[in-house]
DRENDO-1510 file (C-alpha; in Angstrom, 1 decimal, always signed):
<recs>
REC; n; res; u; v; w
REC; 1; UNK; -23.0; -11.1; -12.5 .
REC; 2; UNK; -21.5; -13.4; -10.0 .
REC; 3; UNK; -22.3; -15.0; -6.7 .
REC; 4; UNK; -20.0; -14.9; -4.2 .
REC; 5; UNK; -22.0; -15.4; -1.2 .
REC; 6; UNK; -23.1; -12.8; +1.5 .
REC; 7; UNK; -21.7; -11.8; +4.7 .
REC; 8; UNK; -24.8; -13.6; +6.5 .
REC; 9; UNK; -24.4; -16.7; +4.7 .
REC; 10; UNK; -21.0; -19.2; +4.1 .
REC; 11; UNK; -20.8; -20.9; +0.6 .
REC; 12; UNK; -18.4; -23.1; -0.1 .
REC; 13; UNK; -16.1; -22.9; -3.4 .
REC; 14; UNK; -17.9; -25.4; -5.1 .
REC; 15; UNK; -21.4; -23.7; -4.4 .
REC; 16; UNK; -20.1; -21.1; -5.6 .
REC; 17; UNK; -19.0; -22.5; -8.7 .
REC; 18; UNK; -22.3; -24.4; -9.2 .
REC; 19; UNK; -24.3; -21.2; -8.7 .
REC; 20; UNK; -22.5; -19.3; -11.0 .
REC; 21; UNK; -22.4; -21.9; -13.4 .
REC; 22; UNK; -26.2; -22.6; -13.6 .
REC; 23; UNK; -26.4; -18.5; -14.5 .
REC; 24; UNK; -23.8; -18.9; -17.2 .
REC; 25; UNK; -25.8; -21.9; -18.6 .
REC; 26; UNK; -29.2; -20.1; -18.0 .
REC; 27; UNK; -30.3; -23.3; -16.5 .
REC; 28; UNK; -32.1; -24.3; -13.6 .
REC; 29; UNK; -29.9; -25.1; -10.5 .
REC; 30; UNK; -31.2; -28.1; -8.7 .
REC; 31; UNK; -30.0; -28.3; -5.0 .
REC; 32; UNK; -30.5; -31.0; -3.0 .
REC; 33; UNK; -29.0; -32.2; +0.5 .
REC; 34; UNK; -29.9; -32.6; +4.2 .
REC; 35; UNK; -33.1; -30.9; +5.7 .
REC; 36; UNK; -32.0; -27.5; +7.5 .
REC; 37; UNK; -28.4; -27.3; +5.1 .
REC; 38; UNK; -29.5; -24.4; +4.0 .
REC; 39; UNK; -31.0; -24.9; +0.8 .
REC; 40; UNK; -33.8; -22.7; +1.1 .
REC; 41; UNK; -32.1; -20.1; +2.4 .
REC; 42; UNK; -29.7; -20.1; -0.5 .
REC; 43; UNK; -31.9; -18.3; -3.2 .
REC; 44; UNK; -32.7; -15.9; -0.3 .
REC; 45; UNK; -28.8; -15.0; -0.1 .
REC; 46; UNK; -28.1; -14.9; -4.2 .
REC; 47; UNK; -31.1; -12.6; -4.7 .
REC; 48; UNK; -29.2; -10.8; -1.8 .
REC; 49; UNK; -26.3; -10.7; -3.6 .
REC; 50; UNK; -27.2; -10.0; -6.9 .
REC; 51; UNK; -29.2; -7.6; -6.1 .
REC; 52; UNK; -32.6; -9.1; -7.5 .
REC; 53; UNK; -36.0; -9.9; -6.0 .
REC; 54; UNK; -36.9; -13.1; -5.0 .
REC; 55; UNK; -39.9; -14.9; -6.2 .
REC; 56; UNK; -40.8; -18.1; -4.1 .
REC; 57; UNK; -43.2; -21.1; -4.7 .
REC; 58; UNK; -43.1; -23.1; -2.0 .
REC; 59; UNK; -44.4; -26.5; -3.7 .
REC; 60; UNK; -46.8; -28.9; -1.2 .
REC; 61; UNK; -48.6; -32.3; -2.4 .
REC; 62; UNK; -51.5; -31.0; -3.8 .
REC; 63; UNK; -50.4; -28.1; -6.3 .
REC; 64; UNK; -49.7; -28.7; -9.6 .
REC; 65; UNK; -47.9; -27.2; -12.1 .
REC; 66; UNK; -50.6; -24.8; -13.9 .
REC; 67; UNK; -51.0; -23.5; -10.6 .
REC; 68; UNK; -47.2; -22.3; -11.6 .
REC; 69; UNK; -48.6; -20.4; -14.4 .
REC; 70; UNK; -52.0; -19.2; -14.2 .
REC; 71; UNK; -55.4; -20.4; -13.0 .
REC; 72; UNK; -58.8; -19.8; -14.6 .
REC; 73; UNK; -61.5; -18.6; -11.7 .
REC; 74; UNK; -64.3; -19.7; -13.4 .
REC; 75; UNK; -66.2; -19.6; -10.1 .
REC; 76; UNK; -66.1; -16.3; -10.1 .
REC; 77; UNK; -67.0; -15.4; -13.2 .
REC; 78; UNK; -70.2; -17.9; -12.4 .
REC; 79; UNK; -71.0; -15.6; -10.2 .
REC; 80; UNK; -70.5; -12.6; -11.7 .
REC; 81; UNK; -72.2; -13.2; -14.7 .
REC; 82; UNK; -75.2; -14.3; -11.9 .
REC; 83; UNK; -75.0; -10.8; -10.5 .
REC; 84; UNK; -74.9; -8.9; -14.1 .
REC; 85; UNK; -71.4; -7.5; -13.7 .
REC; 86; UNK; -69.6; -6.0; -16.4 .
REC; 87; UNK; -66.5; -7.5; -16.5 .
REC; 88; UNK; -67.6; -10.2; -16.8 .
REC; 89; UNK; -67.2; -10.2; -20.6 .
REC; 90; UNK; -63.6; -9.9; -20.5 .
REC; 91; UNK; -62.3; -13.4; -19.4 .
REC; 92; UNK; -58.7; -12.1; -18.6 .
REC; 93; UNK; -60.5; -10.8; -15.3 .
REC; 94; UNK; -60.6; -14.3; -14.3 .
REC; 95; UNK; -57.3; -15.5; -15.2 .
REC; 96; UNK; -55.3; -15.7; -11.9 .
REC; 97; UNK; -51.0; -15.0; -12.3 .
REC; 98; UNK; -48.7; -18.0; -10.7 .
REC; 99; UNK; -45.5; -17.2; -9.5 .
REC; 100; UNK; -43.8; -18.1; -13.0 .
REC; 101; UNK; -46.2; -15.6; -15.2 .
REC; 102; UNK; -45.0; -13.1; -12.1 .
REC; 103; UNK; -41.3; -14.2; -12.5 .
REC; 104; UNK; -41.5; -13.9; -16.6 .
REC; 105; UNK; -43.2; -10.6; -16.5 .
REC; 106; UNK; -40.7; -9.3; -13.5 .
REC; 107; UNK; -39.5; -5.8; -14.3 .
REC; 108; UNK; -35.7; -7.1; -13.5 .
REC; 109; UNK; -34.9; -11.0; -14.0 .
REC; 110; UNK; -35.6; -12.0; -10.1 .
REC; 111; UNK; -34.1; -15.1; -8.3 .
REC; 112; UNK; -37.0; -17.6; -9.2 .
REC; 113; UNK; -37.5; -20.1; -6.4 .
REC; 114; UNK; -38.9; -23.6; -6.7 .
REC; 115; UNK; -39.2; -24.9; -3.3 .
REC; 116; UNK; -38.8; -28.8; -2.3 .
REC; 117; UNK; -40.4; -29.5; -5.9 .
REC; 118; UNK; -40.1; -33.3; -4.5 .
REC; 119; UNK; -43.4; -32.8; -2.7 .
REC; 120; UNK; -45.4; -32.7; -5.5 .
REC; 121; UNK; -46.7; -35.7; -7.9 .
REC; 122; UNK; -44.3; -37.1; -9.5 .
REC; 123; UNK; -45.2; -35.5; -13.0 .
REC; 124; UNK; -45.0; -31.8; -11.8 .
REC; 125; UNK; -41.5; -31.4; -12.7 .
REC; 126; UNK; -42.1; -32.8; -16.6 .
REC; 127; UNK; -45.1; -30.7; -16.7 .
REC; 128; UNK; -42.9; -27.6; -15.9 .
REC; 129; UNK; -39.9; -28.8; -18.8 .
REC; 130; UNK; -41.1; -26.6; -22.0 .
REC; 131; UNK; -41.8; -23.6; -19.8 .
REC; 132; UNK; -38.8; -23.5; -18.0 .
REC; 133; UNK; -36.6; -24.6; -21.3 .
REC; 134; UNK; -38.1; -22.0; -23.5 .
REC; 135; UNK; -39.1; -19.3; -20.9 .
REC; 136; UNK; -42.8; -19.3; -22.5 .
REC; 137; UNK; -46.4; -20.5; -21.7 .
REC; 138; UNK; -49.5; -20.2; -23.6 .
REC; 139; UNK; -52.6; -18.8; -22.4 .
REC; 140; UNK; -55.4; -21.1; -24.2 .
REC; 141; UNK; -58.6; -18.6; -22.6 .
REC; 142; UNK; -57.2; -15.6; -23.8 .
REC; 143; UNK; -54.8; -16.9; -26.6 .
REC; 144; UNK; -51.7; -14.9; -25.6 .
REC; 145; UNK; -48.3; -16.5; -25.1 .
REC; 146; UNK; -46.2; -14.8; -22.3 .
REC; 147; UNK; -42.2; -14.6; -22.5 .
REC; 148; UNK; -39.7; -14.0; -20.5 .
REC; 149; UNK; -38.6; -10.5; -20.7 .
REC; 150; UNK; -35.5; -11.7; -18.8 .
REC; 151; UNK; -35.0; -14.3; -18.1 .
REC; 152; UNK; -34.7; -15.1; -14.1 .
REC; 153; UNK; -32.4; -16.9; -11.9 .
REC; 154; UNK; -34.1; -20.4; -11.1 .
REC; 155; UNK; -33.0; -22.3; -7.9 .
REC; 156; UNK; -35.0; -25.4; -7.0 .
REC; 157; UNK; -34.4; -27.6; -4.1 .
REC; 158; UNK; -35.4; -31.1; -3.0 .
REC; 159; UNK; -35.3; -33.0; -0.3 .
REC; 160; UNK; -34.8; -36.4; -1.9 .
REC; 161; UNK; -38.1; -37.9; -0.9 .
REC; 162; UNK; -39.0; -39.1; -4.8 .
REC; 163; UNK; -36.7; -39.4; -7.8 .
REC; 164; UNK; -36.9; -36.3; -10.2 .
REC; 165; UNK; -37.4; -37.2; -13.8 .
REC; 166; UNK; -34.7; -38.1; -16.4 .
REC; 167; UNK; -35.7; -35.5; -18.8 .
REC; 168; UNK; -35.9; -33.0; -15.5 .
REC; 169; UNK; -32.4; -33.7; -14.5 .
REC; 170; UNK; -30.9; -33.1; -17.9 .
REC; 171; UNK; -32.4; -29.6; -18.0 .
REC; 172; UNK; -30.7; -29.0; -14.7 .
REC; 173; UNK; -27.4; -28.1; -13.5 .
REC; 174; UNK; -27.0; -30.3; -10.4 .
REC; 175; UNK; -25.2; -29.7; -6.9 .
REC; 176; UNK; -25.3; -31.6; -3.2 .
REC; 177; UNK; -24.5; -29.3; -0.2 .
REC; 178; UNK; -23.0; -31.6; +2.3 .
REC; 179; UNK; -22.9; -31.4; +5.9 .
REC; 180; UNK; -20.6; -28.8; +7.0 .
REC; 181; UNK; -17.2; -29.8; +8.1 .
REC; 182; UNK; -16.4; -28.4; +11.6 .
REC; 183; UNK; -14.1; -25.7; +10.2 .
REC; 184; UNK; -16.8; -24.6; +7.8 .
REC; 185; UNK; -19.6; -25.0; +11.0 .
REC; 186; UNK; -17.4; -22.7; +12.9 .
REC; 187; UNK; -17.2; -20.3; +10.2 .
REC; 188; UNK; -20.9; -20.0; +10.3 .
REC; 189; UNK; -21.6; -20.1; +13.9 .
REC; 190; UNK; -19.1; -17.1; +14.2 .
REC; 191; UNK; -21.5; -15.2; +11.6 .
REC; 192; UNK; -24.3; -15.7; +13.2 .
REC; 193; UNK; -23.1; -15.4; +16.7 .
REC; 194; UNK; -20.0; -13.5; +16.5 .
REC; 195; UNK; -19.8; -12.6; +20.2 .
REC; 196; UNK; -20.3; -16.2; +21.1 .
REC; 197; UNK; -17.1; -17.3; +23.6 .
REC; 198; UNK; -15.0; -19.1; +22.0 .
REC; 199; UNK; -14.5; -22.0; +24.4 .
REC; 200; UNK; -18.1; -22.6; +24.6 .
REC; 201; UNK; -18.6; -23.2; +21.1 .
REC; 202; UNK; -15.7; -25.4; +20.9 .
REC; 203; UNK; -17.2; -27.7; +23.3 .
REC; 204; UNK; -20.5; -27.3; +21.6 .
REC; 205; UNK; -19.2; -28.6; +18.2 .
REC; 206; UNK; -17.8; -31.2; +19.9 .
REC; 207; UNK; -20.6; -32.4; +21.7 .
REC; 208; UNK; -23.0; -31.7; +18.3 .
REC; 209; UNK; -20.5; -33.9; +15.6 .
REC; 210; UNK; -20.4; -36.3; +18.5 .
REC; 211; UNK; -24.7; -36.5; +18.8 .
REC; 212; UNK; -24.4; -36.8; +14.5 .
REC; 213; UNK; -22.1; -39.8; +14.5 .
REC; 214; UNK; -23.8; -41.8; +17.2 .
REC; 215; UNK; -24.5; -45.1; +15.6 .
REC; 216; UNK; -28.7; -45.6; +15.1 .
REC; 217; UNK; -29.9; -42.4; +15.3 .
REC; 218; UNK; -32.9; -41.9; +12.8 .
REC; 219; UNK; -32.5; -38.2; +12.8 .
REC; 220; UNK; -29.6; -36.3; +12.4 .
REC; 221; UNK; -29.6; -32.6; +13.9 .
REC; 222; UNK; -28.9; -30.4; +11.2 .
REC; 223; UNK; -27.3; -26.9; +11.1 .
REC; 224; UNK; -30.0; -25.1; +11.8 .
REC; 225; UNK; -30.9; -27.1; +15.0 .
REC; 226; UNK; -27.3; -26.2; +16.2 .
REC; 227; UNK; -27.9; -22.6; +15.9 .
REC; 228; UNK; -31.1; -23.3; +17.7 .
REC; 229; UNK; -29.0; -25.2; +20.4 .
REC; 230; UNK; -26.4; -22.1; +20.3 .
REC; 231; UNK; -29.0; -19.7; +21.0 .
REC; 232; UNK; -30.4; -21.4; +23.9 .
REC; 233; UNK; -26.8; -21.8; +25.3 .
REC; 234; UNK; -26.4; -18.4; +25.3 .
REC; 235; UNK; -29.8; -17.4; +27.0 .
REC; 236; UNK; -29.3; -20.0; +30.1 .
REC; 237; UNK; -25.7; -18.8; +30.2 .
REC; 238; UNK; -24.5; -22.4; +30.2 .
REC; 239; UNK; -21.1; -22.9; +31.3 .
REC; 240; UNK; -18.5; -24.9; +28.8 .
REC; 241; UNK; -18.1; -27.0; +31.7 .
REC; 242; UNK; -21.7; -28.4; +31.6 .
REC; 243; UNK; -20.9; -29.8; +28.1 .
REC; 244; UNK; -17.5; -31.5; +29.4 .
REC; 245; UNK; -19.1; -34.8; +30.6 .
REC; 246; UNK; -16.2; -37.6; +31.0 .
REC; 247; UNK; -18.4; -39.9; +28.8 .
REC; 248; UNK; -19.4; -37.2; +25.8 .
REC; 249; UNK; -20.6; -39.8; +23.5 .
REC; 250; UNK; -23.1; -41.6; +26.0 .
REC; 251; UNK; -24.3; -38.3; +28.0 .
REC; 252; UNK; -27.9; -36.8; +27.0 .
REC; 253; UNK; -26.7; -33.1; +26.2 .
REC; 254; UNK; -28.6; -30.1; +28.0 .
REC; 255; UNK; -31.3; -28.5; +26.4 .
REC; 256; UNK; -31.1; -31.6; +24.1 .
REC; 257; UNK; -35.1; -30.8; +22.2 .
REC; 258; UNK; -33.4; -28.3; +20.3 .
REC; 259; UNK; -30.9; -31.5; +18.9 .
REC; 260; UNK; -33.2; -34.5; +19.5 .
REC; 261; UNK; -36.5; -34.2; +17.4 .
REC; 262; UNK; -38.1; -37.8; +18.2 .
REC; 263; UNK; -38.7; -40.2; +20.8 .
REC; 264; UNK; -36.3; -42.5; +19.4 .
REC; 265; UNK; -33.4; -40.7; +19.6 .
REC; 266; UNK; -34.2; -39.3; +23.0 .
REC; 267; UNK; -34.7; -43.1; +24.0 .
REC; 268; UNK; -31.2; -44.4; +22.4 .
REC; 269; UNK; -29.3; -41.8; +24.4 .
REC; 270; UNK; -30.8; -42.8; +27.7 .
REC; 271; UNK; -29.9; -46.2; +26.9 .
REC; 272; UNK; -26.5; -45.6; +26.3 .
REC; 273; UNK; -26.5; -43.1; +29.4 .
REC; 274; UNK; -27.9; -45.9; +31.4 .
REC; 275; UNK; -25.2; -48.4; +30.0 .
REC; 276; UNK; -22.4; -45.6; +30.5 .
REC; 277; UNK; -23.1; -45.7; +34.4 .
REC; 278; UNK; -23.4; -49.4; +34.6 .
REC; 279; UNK; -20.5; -50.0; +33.1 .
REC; 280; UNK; -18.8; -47.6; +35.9 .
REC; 281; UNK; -20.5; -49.1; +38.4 .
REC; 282; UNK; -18.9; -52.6; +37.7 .
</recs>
């Protein structure tokens, strides 16, 4: 069982070697890395090409981590009991699956994903450790401990927003997908858009590694905003030519909401547009 990646998605040799290296060490792998570097998406592509199912907990502020493994509805079995129902007297009617009791019980070990973990309080991720080390939880209403039957592949990313855990971390195996290099972004424009003309995307990485390194801007447009930006290329047929400004670096590009995702941005490149044709006026 090796990853490899998939002919829809470009990993890297060392994400490669840090996928396949979590499985080896049955440990969790722990991605973190820019917002839209593909992350999320990566579990997607090694269930994909494993040939598993993919289980995914997308984490927000307010869940916590029993939420991971079970809930008891005693609301409902308030009300049932108020109404004379039957099953009432079994309690395991009320005990709601999370999406690790689903993952444990899985018929095949399935790609487990943990999504941005980071968004939760900061204790979520030690209140997940014994589960996720020993594959096991224990029920207290119905005093049944469920295992792993196999046990699954877990992936969870972060965006970096709070510091994981010491004891988290060592439980991990740990990798950082950095920005694409241009060669690499070229390799994944051409899967997703492999009919794309050639020249145009040239001057469309140009213009997009050129918008990344301009000095102040607070966000950075990621990978998937340059497919977004491709996309919408295409559909107004826009000539390479319109992308050739003499002054790349100080020229607002066309269509530039798919790049730009805030006012200050926007604003700092009509400064430096305004201080462009100043400067060629004098």
């Amino acid at each position: 069982m090796s990853f490899r990646g998939t002919d829809t998605y470009i990993a890297t040799d060392d994400l490669r070697v840090a996928v396949n290296a979590a499985i080896a060490l049955e440990r969790p792998l722990l991605v973190k890395g820019e917002p839209g570097t593909g992350k999320t998406i990566l579990a997607h592509e090694i269930a994909k090409s494993l040939n598993k199912p993919l289980i995914q907990w997308h984490i927000k502020s307010t869940i916590k981590a029993q939420q991971g493994l079970y809930e008891y509805d005693a609301v409902s079995r308030l009300r049932d009991s108020q109404l004379g129902e039957a099953r009432v007297h079994d309690i395991g009617n009320y005990i709601v699956r999370g999406k690790l009791w689903e993952a444990f019980e899985a018929d095949s070990a399935p790609v487990l994903l943990i999504d941005e973990i980071d968004k939760a309080d900061i204790e979520f991720p030690n209140d997940l450790l014994l589960e996720l080390d020993r594959m096991e939880f224990y029920v207290y209403e119905t005093r049944q401990t469920i295992k792993a039957r196999q046990r699954p592949v877990v992936v969870i990313t972060s965006n970096n927003e709070k510091e994981l855990p010491d004891a988290f971390l060592r439980r991990c195996f740990f990798h950082y997908i950095r920005f694409p290099d241009r060669d690499t972004m070229q390799r994944i424009v051409d899967v997703h858009f492999p009919k794309l003309r050639h020249d145009l995307v040239r001057e469309a990485l140009t213009v997009f590694y050129e918008v990344r390194d301009t000095p102040g801007l607070k966000k950075k447009p990621s990978t998937s905003e340059l497919l977004d930006w491709l996309k919408l290329l295409m559909v107004e047929d826009m000539p390479p030519e319109a992308l050739r400004a003499k002054d790349a670096k100080t020229m607002i590009p066309p269509l530039h909401g798919a790049l730009l995702k805030n006012e200050q941005d926007i604003h700092l490149f009509e400064r430096l547009a305004f201080m462009a044709r100043r400067e060629r006026g004098n």
